[in-house]
NUSE-426341 format. One line per field, with one value per residue (C-alpha): z negated, y, x negated. Coordinates in pm, whole numbers, padded with zeros to 5 digits. Each point is the difference from the previous one (the first is absolute). Layout:
BEGIN
pz: [Z:...]
py: [Y:...]
px: [X:...]
//
This chain:
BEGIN
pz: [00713:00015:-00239:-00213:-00015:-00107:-00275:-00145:00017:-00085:-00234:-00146:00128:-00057:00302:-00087:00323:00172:-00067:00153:00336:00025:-00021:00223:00302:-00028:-00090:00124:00305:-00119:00077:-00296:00041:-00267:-00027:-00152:00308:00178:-00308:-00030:00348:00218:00296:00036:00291:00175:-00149:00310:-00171:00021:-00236:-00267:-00009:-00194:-00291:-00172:-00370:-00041:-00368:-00325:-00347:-00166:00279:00045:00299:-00071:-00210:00268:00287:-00178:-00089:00426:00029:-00162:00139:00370:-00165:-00090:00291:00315:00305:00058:00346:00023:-00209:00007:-00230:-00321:00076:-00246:-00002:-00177:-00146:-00061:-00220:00024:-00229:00017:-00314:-00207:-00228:00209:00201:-00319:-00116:00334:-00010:-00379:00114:00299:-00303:-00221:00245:00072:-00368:-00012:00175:-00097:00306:00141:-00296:00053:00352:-00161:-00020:-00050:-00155:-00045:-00076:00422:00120:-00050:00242:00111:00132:00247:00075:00325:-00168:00117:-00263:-00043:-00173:-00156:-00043:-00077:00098:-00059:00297:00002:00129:00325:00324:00002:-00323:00181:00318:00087:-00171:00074:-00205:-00038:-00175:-00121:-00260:00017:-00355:-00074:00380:-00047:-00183:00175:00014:00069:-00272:00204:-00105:00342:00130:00142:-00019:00366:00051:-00252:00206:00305:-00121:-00163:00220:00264:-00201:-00165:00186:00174:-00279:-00235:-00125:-00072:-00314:-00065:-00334:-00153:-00158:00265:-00042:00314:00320:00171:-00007:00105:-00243:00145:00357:-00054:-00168:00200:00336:-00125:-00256:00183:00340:-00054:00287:-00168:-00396:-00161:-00307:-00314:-00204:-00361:-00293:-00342:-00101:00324:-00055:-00404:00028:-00336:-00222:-00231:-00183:00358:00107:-00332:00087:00386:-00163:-00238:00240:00247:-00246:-00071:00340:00269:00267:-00165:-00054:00352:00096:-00263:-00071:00297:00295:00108:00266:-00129:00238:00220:-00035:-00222:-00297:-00265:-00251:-00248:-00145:00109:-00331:-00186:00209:-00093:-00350:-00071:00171:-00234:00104:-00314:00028:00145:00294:00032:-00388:-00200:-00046:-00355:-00132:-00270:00240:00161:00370:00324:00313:00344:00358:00328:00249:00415:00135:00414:00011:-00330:-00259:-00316:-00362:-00339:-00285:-00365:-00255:-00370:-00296:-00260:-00219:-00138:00321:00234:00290:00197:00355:-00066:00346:00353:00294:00314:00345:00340:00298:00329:00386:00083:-00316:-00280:-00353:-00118:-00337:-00180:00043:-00115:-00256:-00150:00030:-00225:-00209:-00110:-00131:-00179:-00188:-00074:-00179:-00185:00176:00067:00256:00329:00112:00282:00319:00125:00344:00007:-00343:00036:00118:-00226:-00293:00130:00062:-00371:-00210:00150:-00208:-00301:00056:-00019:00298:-00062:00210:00034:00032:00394:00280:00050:-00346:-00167:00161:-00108:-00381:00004:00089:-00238:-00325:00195:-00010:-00345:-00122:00173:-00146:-00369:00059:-00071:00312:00041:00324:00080:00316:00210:00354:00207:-00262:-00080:00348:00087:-00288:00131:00329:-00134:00150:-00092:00210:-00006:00200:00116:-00270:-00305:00016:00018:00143:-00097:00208:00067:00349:00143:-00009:00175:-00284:-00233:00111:-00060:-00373:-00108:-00279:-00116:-00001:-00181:-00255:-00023:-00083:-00271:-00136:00019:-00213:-00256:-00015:-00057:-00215:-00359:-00046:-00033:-00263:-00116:00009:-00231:-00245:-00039:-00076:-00264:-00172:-00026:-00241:-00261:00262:00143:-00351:-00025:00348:-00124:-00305:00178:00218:-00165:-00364:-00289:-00075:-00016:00341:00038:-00141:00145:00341:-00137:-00045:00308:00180:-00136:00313:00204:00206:-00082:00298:-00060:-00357:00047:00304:-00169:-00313:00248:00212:-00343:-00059:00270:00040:-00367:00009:-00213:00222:00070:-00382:-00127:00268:-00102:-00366:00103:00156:-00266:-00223:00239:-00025:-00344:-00042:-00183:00025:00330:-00208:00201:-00134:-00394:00189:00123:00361:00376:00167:00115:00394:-00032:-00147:00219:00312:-00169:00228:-00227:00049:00362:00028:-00093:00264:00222:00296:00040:-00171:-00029]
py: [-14521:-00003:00256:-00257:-00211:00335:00035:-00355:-00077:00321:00225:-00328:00105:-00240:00093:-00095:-00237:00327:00204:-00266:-00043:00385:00108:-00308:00121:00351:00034:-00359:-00042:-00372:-00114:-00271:-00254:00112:00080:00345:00116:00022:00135:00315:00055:-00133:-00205:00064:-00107:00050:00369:00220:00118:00358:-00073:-00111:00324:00145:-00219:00070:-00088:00067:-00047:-00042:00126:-00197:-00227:00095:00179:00293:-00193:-00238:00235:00240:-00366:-00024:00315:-00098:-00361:00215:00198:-00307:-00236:00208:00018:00349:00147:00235:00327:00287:00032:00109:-00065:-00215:-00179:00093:-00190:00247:-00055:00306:00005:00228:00170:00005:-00236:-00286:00037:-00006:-00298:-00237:00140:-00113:-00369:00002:00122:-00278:-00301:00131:-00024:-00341:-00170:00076:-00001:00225:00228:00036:00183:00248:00349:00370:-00037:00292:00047:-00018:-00241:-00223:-00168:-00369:-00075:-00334:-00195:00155:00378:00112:00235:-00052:00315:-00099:00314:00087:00324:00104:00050:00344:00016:-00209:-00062:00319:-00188:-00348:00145:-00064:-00331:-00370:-00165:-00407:00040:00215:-00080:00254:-00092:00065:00095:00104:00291:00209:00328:00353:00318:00108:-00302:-00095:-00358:-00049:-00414:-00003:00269:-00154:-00357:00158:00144:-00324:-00262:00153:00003:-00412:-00207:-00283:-00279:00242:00065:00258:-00121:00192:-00135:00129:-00060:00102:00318:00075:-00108:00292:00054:-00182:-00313:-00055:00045:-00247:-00246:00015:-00020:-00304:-00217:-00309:00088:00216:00261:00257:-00126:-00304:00024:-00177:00018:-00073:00029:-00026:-00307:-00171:00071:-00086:-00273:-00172:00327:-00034:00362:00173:-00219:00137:00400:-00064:-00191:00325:00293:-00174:00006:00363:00187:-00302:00265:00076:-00365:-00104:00260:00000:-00396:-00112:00191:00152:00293:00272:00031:00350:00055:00248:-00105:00192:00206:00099:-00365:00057:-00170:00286:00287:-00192:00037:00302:00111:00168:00041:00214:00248:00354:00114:00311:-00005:00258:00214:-00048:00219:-00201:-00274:-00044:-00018:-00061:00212:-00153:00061:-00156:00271:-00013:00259:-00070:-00384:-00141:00128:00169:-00146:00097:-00227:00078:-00251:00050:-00178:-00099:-00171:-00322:-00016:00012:00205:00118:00161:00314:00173:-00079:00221:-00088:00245:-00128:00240:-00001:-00051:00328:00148:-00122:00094:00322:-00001:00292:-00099:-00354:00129:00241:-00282:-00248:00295:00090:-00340:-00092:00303:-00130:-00294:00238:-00116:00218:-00237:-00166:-00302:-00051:-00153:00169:00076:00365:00040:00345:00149:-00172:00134:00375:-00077:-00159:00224:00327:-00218:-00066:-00377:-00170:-00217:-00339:-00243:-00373:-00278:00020:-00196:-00396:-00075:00263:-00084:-00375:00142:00151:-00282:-00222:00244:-00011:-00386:-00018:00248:-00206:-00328:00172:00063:00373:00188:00020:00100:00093:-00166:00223:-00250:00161:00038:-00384:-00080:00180:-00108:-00377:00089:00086:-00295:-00088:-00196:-00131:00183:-00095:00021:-00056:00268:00065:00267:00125:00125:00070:-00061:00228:-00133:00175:00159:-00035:00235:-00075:-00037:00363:-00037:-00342:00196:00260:-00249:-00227:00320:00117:-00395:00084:00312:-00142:-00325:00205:00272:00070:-00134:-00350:-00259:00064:00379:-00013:-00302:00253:00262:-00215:-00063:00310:00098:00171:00267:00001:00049:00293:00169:-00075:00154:00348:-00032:-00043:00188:-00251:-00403:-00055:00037:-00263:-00247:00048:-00046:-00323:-00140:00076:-00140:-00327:00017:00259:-00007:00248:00204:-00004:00114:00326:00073:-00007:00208:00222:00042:00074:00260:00185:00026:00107:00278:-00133:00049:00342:00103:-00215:00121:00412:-00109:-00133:00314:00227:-00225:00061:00370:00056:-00207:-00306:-00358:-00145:-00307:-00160:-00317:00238:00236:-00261:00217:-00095:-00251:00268:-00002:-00160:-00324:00030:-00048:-00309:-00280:-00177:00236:00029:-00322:-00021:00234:-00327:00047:00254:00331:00103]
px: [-08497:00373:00168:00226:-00321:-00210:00303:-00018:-00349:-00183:00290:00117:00362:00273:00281:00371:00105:00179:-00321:-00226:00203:00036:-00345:-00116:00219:-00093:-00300:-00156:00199:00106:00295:00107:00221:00240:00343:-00101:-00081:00310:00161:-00265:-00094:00308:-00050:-00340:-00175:-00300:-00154:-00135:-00362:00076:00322:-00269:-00144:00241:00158:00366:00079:00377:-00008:00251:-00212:-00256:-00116:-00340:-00007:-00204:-00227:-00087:-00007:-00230:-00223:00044:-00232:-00246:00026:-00027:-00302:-00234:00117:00064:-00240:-00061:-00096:-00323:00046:-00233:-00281:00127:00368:00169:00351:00337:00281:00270:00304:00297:00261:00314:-00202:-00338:00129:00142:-00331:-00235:00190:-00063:-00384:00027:00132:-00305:-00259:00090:-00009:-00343:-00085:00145:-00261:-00399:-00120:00207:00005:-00379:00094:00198:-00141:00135:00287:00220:00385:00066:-00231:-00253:-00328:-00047:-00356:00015:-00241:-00073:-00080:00296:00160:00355:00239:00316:00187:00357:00207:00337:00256:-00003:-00342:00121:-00164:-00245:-00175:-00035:-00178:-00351:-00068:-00087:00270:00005:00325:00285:00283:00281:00142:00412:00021:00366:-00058:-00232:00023:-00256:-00031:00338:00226:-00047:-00009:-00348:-00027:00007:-00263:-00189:00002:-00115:-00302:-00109:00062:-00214:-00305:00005:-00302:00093:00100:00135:00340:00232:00211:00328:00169:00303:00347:00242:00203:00231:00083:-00228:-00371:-00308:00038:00336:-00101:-00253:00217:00273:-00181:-00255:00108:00051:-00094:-00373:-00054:-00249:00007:00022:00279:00095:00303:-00106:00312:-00133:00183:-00161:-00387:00091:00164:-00013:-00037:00270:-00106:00013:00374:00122:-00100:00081:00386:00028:-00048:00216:00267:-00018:-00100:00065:-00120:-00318:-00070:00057:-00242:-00227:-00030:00151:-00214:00360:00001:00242:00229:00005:00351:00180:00184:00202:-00225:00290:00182:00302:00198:-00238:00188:00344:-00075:-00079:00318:00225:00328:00110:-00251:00121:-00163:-00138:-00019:00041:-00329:-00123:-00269:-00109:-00084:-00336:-00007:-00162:00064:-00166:00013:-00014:-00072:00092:00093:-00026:00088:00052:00230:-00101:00100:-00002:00084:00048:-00092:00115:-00146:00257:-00292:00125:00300:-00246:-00099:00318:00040:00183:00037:-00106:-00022:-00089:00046:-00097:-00093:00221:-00130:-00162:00034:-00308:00104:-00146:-00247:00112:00398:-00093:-00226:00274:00250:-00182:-00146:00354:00086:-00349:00095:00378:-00175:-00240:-00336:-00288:-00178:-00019:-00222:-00034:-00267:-00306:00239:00045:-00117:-00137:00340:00176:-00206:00076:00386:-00036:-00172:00209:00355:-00263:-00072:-00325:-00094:-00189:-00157:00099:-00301:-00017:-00090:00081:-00192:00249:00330:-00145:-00048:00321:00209:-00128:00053:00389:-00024:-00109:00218:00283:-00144:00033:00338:-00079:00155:00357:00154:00394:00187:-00183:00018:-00194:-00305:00056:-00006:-00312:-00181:00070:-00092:-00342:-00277:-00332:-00268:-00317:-00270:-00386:-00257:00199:00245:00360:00234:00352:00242:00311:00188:00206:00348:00328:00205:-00290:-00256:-00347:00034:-00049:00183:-00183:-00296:00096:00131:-00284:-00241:00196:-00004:-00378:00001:00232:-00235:-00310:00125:00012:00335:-00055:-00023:-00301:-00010:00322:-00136:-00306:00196:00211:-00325:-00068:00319:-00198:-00076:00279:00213:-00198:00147:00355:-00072:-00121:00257:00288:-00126:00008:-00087:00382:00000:-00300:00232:00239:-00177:-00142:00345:00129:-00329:00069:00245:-00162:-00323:-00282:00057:00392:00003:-00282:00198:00321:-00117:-00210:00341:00230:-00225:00021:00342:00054:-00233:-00213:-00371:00087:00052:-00313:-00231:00112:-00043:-00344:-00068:00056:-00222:-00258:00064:-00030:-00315:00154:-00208:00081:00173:00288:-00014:00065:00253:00201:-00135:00036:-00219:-00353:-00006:-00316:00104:00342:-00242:-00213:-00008:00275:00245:-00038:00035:00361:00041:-00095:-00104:-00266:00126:00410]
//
């Protein structure tokens, strides 16, 4: 029995026209005459039988491809001659998906066509979450089991398979974040009995990989796999609901549409990461650069360490809360043929200025990490990691990106950190992924500096200094009246704050107060009076004595916080 004939007559399918013609070339080898060929499978031809082994669905969303090539196993599993097996050996339909869930979800689609039909459901037996039995009519137990990439080509060997479906192909990858697809289809392939099929379904990603290989060396011309290219719009045709989503997300990511809806390949060359209008406009031309250290600021101090080939830079970030983030001070120094830089100079160097602008910490990578933590901690700054790896530089250079998008970070004419944060590309790699980079560029270096930059865009992004940390705060004002009054000695002062916060931020009226304080004298005589108190014996009562702020509740997580980031 033919598989679209299996569909129709037995599951009571009801194929679109695109659908039909698909499944009846790959799956039936028929060859209809019908426009609809040419237009999903190219100038097709005559089909060599080993091409027909393995079947290609190049697919936009919502078409039905993993529905109907999960329904294909178990149309293999009922229908398919089997050769002799050993006594007690049974057959396997496998299904791999890049994860647990994609691969539960085709077994889920293979389940329920079984159920469909009541004479097939009667065959069904042991069902579990991962797999589920067909009994044929000849004995013969058949396993339908599903597995997720990771557990590649060691989990496949040993079996008698009548099928395979390798569902969402493109994004296969092992526990490592490596690409295994092509592993994957070499330890499968093998193993299908004469008749079966190796299915490989997915929407495309990039121009590298197995589904792309496969695509681009048999659609229209079949050598080793027979291919179809299947857009959304194509196998719905007629499905005003899906033409209106498919018009819609075309009209706000065109990329993502073309490869989503449209079966697109991504191409494998680099394009800009950073928009370059969004570098442009958060160029200010009036700021001062280096700016003027200001302690009541909160700031970010980062690092891009080299020290044989690539240069080492350190970028200051201040936060001016409602102004925006600003780039304060940039350093960058690049080692000479034959002579690498040397830590401890470097170390000194940038030490010397995070102190200028009154910061007590240094982020940087986990690249000499451990030396940089003893050359750190001997000039009383705290070392911290940045997310590492491809998957962190990737994390951090989207907080930048948003952070540019909100029109939050402001940057002086600083050309050659404008020039190497354009230079920064992005590109498409096998399995789903992407990589950043940046190329190395005469006069530009390898974008040290960028780096540096784009980590402290990171840390400002994820710290307590945003938005929401400061609306929090806001809400808290009953508290926070309370701090003023301890720390300035009366409710006068309390309103007094309050009218000048209906112009100042949070942050920028305790640090102002804090900062008057200070330089009046004020903390040193309140904290001897509070002394003296405790000395005689007198009830610890600040809030009564009009006291200093206890050291206990001067450490409290709010306080600290307008200290932003981590500590002084």
């Amino acid at each position: 029995m033919r598989f679209t004939t299996f569909c129709e007559k037995l599951l009571r399918v009801v194929f679109t026209a695109a659908q039909r013609v698909a499944f009846a070339v790959l799956f039936d080898a028929v060859l209809p005459d019908d426009p609809l060929v040419a237009t999903m499978f190219g100038a097709l031809g005559e089909v060599p039988p080993v091409a027909r082994r393995v079947a290609v669905i190049v697919k936009g969303a919502r078409v039905g491809g993993t529905r109907f090539s999960a329904t294909r196993l178990v149309h293999l599993a009922l229908t398919l001659a089997l050769p002799p097996l050993a006594g007690g050996e049974g057959a396997w339909a496998l299904i791999v998906g890049p994860d647990t869930r994609l691969a539960r979800q085709a077994l889920a689609f293979a389940l329920g066509a079984c159920t469909t039909c009541a004479e097939i459901a009667e065959r069904v037996q042991n069902v579990t979450a991962d797999s589920f039995q067909l009994v044929r009519d000849d004995g013969v137990v058949v396993t339908v089991a599903c597995m997720p990439a990771t557990a590649g080509g060691s989990a496949v060997r040993g079996r008698t398979l009548v099928g395979a479906l390798m569902t969402e192909g493109a994004f296969f990858r092992d526990v490592n974040s490596v690409v295994n697809d092509e592993e994957i289809y070499r330890a499968l392939l093998p193993r299908i009995v004469k008749g079966g099929q190796l299915i490989i379904e997915s929407t495309p990603w990039s121009e590298l990989g197995l589904l792309y290989q496969l695509f681009e060396k048999n659609w229209g011309h079949p050598v080793n796999a027979i291919v179809a290219h299947c857009p959304t719009l194509l196998m719905r045709d007629g499905d005003e609901d899906t033409a209106a989503i498919v018009a819609s997300e075309t009209e706000r990511d065109p990329l993502n549409a073309s490869r989503e809806y449209g079966a697109q390949f991504i191409t494998a060359g680099s394009s800009a990461f950073f928009d370059p209008a969004l570098i442009d406009a958060a160029v200010d031309d009036d700021l001062a650069f280096p700016a003027a250290p200001d302690p009541s600021c909160g700031r970010v101090c980062t690092a891009d360490l080299g020290f044989r080939l690539d240069s080492s830079a350190l970028v200051i970030l201040q936060n001016r809360g409602a102004l925006g983030v600003m780039l304060a001070y940039a350093d960058e120094v690049a080692p000479t043929t034959g002579a690498p830089l040397v830590p401890s100079t470097v170390m000194r160097r940038f030490g010397t200025a995070i102190r200028q602008y009154h910061g007590a910490h240094l982020f940087v990578d986990l690249a000499y990490i451990e030396s940089v933590r003893e050359l750190c901690w001997a000039r009383g700054l705290g070392v911290y990691e940045l997310p590492h790896g491809q998957p962190g530089k990737i994390e951090q250079h989207l907080a930048c990106r948003e952070m540019l998008a909100e029109k939050r970070l402001r940057i002086p004419r600083h050309p050659r950190l404008i020039a190497q944060l354009k230079a920064i590309i992005v590109k498409p790699t096998a399995g789903g992924g992407m990589a950043i980079s940046t190329p190395r560029r005469r006069g530009h270096g390898h974008g040290d500096l960028a780096s540096a930059f784009v980590g402290a865009a990171y840390v400002a992004r994820t710290a307590n200094a945003g938005e929401r940390a400061r609306a929090e705060l806001a809400e808290r004002s009953r508290r926070t009246d309370v701090v003023l009054a301890r720390m300035t000695g009366g409710e006068a002062a309390v309103a007094e704050y309050m009218r000048l916060t209906a112009t100042e931020s949070v942050y920028e009226g305790l640090a102002r107060v804090r900062r008057e304080r200070e330089e009046s004298g004020a903390d040193v005589r309140d904290r001897e009076a509070h002394a003296e108190r405790l000395r005689r014996g007198d009830p610890d009562d600040d809030a009564a004595a009009g006291g200093v702020l206890p050291d206990a509740f001067a450490e409290s997580p709010m306080i600290r916080s307008l200290r932003w980031p981590h500590g002084r």
